[in-house]
N, C-alpha and C positions, 0 to 999 in steps of 0.2 A: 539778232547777232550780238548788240550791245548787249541784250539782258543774258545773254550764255556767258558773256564773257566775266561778266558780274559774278555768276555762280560760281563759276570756274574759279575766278580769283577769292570767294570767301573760301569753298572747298581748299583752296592750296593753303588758307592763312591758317583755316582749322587744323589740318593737317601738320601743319610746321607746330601750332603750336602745343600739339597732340604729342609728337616727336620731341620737343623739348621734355613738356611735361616726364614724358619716359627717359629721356637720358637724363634731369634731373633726379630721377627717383634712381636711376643705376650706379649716378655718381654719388648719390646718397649710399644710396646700399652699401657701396665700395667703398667707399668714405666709413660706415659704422665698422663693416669686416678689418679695415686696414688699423681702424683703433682698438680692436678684439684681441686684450694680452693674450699672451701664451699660458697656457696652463702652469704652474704651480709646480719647478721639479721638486720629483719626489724620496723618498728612501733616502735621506742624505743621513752618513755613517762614515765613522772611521776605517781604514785599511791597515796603514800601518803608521807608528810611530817612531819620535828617541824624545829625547830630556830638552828638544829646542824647536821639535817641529813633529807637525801631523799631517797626514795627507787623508783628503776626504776627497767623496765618491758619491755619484748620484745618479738618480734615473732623469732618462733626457726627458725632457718639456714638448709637448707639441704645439702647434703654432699654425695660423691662416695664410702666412706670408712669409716663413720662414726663422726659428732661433737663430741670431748669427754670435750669440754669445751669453756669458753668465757671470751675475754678479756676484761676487763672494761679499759678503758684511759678517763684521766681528766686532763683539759688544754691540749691536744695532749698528752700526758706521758701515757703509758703505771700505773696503780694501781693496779689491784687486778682482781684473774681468781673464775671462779664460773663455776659450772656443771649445773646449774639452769638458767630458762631465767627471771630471777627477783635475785636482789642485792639492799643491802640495804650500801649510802654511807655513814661514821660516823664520827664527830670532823669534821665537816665544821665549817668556821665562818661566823657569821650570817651577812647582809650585803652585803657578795664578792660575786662575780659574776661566775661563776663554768660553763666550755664547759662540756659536755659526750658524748660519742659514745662508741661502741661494736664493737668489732671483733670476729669472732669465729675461731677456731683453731680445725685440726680433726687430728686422732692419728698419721698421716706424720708430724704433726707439719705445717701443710701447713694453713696460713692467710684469713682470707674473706677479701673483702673491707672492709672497716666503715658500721655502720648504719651512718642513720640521725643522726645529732647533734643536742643536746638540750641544750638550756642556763636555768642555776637555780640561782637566787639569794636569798637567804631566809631570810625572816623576824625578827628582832630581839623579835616581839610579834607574830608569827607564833604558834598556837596552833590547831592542827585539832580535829573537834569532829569527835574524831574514834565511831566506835561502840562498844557498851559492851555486853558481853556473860553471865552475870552473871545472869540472872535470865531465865527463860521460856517466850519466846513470848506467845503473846496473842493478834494477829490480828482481829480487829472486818472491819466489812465490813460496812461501813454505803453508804445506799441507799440514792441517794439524792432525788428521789421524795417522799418521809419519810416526807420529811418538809409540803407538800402535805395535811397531812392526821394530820399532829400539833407535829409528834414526830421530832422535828428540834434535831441538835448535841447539843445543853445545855444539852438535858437529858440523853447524853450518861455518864455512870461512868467510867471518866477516869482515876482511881485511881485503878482502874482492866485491864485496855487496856496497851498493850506497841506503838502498833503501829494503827492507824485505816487508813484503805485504803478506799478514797472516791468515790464510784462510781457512774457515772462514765463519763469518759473525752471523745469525740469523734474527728476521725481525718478528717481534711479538705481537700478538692482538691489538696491544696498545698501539703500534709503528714504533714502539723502541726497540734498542740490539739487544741481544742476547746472547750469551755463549752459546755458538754451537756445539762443542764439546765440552760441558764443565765438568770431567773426571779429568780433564787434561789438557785443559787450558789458564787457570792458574800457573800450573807449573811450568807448561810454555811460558807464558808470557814474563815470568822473572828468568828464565833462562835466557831470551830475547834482551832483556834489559840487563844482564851480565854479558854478552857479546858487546855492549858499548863502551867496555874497559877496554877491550882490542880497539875497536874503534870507535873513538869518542863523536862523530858527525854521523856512524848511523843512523840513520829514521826507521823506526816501524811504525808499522801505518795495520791497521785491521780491515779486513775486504769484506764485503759484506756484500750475501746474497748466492750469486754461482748460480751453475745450472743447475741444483736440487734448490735451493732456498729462492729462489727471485717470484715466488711466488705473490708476495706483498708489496710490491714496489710499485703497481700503478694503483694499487689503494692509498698506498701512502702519499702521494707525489699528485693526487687527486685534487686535494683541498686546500686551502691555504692553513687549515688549522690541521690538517692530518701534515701538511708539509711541513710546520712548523713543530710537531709533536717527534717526526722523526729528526729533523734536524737538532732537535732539543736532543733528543737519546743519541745523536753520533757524539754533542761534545762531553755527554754525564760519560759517557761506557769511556772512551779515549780520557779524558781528566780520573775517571776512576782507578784505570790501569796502569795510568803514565805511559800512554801512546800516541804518537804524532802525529797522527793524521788518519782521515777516512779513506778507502777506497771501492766504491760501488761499482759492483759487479751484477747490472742489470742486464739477464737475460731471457730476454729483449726489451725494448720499449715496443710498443704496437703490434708486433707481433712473434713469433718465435717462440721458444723454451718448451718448455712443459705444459704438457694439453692443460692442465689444470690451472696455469698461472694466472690469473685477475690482469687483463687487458682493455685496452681503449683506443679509439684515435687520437681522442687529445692526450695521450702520452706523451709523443713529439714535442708538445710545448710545453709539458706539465713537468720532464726530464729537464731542461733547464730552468724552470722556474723552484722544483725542488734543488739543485744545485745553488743556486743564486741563495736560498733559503739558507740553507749547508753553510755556505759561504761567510755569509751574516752571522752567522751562530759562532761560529770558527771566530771569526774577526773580533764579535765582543767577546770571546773568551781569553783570544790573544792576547789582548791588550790589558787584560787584567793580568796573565801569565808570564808577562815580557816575553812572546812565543809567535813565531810563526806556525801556526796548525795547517797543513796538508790535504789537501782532498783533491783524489785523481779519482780516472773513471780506467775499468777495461769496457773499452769499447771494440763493437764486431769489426769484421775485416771486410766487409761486403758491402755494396751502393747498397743492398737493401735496408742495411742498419743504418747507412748516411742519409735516406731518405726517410729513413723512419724517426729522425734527431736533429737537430739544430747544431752541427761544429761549427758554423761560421759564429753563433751566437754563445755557445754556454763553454767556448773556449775560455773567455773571461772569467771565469767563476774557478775555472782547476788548473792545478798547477802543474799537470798533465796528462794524458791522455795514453794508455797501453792497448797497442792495437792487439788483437787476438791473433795473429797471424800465422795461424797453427792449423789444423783440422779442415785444411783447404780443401783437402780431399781423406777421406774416410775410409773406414770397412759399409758405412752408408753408400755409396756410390756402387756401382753395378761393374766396374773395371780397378784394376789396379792403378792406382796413380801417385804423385806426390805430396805428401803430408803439409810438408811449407816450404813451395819452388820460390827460388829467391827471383827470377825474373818467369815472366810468359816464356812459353816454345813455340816453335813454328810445326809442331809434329800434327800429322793426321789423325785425329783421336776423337774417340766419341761423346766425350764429356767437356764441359764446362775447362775453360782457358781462366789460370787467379794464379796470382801470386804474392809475395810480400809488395812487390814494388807498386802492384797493380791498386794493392789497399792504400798505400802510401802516397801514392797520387791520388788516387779518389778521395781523400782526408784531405790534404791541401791543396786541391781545387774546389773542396767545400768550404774552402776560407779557416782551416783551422792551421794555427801555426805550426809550422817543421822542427823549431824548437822546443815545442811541447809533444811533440807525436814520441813515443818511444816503442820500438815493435817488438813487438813479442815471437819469442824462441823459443822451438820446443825441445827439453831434453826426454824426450820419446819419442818411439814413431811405430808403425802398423807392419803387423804381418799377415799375409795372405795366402792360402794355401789352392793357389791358381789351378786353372783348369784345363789348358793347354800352353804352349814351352814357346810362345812366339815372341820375336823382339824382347829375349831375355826377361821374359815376364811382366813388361811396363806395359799396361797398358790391355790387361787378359782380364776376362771373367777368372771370379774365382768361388769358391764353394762356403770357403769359412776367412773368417779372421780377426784379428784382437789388437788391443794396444801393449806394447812394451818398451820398459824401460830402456834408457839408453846403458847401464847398467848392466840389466837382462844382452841387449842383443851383443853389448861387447864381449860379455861373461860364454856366450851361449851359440854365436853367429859366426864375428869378425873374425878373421883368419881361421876358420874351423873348416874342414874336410867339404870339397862340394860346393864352399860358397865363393863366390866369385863378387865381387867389388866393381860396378861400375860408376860412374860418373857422369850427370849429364852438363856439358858443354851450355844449353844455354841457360837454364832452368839452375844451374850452381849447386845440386846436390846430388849425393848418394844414392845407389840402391844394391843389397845384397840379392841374389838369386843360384838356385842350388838344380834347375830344372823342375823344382817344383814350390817350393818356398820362396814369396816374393818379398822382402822388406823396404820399407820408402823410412830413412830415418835423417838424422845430421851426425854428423864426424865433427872433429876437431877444424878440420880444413873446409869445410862448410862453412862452421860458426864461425871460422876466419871470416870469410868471405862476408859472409854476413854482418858482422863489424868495422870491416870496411868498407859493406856500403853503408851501414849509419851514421862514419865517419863523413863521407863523401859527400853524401846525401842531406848533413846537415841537421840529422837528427837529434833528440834527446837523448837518447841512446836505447836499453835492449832491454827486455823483461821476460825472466823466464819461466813459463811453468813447466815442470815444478821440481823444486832444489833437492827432495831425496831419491828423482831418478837418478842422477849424476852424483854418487858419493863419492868416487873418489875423485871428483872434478876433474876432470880430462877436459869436457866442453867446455864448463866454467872457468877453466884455464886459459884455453883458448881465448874465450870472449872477452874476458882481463885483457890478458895481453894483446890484443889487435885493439881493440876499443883505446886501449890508453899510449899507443907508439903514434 
């Protein structure tokens, strides 16, 4: 009995001190991880400047136990901590020559490296044109083969535009822009920059891509050195022409467009890493320009494009975001229906329920700002030449149909023998019907509506394509005047 108990009592001593041995080595372990800096933030660069202060911007740090903050040093010295990976520095003098780097710091108090260092001298006449928020965008789209047909940009009214996005630019072998029309874009493009004597805060911005050209956008957007090669070619083509800003028109990322277009998975993340690219390019050219440079996206209207892209994340990179909010419904589709319902319907129908609002929530429940969204309005809409006379034509098979202007259907439609005007109550738009001709287009009192809910809603404001359906601006009238009361 005594010698079991012997046994038993070494067994427990070994034991215990088997058990230390192991929680010593776990408090070690945990002990090495807890003094394991944070990695080294990265990318640190200027945003924007004036003649006394700069604000810098960085990629966050990751960490074993958490970043709870970041240390800014100028000339080697330690300044000023910040829990944000952007700081603005203040009371430089204009002239001196200013080192910066980052450290980041996690709740052990434990150091990263440096980032990269950045030298700032600043200008004693340094003024950037930031952008201003004061009033409602109003993006017109101008079509460049428009000059084509005699409506060139003199006729556009830029005294109702804040910004016109010129489409459109195409990308080369290299991933640089190119004109897409050089017998007629020159010429645009100083006609464009003569509409800024009307009004001096225009921006033009060049769109690049579209449904014919996005052909090259996940080759480009692929690499870091093809991302860098086309972000090189947005700011040469824009500084060559004296134009503000990029606007890509990738359709799609991952999937969509043109059977032919060069696609991938990792588009989704390659779309904002090439933005971010864009961004950077933009910023040091800014800052050399005393300029705010521009770059927005059209972005699709549909959860399949939000899941095929990052808004929660590459919102930061553009200054904002045009929803496509148009071609909701098509001569594609197998029934009649509406081109771009400003809300859902409750009606019994056999196709797909979308609308603007419907896009417009699905964008800011992916975390992209309401202040950056601006939705898109279509001055066209579809005719249909249905197949049977029911429910006044909404909603009928039909045999043929096409798109036309809003120009066309006012010149051709509106008050003409046979056609009959109705209105849908929840859905907030028009349709012509003649018993056989079904049209789904917008009116004046639409595009109202429509600007009041952007108003409401919080938006950025409206973006139209495209400005020489509408010459004698009836809708663009409209959108003016509700957008700005």
């Amino acid at each position: 009995m005594n010698k079991n108990l012997k046994i038993k009592k070494t067994l427990s001593i070994a034991l215990a001190f088997v058990l230390l041995v192991l929680s010593f080595d776990n408090f070690a372990f945990a002990d090495k991880a807890d003094k394991q800096p944070p990695t080294a933030p990265a990318n640190l660069h200027m945003t924007y400047a004036n003649e006394t202060s700069v604000t810098l911007k960085w990629d966050a740090s990751t960490d074993n136990v958490g970043v709870n903050a970041y240390s800014i040093y100028k000339d080697g010295t330690y300044f000023a901590s910040t829990l944000n990976c952007t700081y603005t520095v203040e009371n430089l003098t204009p002239g001196t020559e200013y080192e910066f780097y980052i450290k980041a710091k996690d709740v052990k108090r434990n150091l990263s490296k440096p980032s990269n260092v950045i030298t700032v001298t600043l200008s004693k006449d340094y003024a950037p044109d930031l952008p201003t928020e004061s009033t409602k965008k109003i993006v017109g789209y101008y079509a460049a083969w428009s000059a084509y047909s005699g409506f060139t940009p003199n006729k556009l009214d830029a005294s109702k535009l804040t910004h016109i996005n010129y489409a459109f630019a195409n990308i080369g072998s290299d991933f640089k822009l190119v004109m897409g029309y050089p017998d007629k874009d020159p010429a645009n493009f100083k006609m464009l920059q003569d509409l800024k004597i009307i009004n001096p805060d225009l921006k033009i911005l060049i769109s690049v891509g579209g449904w014919t050209w996005s052909g090259k956008f996940s080759d480009a957007a692929a690499t870091e050195t093809s991302r860098s090669a086309f972000a090189s070619g947005c700011v040469e083509f824009i500084t060559k022409y004296g134009l503000d800003g990029v606007d890509l028109d990738w359709e799609y990322p991952v999937g969509g467009g043109l059977a032919e277009n060069s696609r991938r998975p990792e588009d989704k993340q390659n779309f904002t890493l090439l933005l971010k690219k864009i961004r950077e390019k933009m910023d040091e050219q800014g800052l050399k320009d005393n300029k705010h440079y521009l770059l927005t996206i059209a972005g699709g209207a549909s959860n399949y494009y939000i899941g095929n892209t990052e808004p929660g994340i590459f919102h930061e990179y553009v200054d904002y975001a045009t929803l496509m909010t148009y071609d909701i419904h098509g001569t594609w589709d197998s029934y009649t229906d509406f081109n771009a319902p400003l809300y859902n319907n409750t009606d019994a129908s056999l196709q797909y329920k979308w609308s603007v609002d419907s896009s417009v929530n699905a964008w800011i429940n992916a975390g992209f700002p309401k202040e950056k969204l601006v939705a898109g309005v279509p001055f066209y809409g579809y005719l249909y030449e249905t197949s049977s006379t029911g429910n006044n034509g909404l909603y009928q098979t039909f045999s043929t149909g096409k798109s036309l202007s809003y120009s066309s259907i006012e010149a051709n439609y509106i008050n003409k023998a046979g056609f009959v005007r109705y209105f849908h109550e929840q859905s907030m738009v028009p349709w012509l019907y003649n018993g056989k001709i079904f049209i789904s287009y917008d009116d004046a009192a639409s595009m109202s509506l429509k600007a009041n809910y952007i108003n409401t809603k919080g938006l950025g404001g409206a973006a139209v394509w495209e400005l020489s359906q509408d010459p004698n601006k009836v809708l663009l009238n409209s959108l003016y005047e509700s957008l700005n009361n």
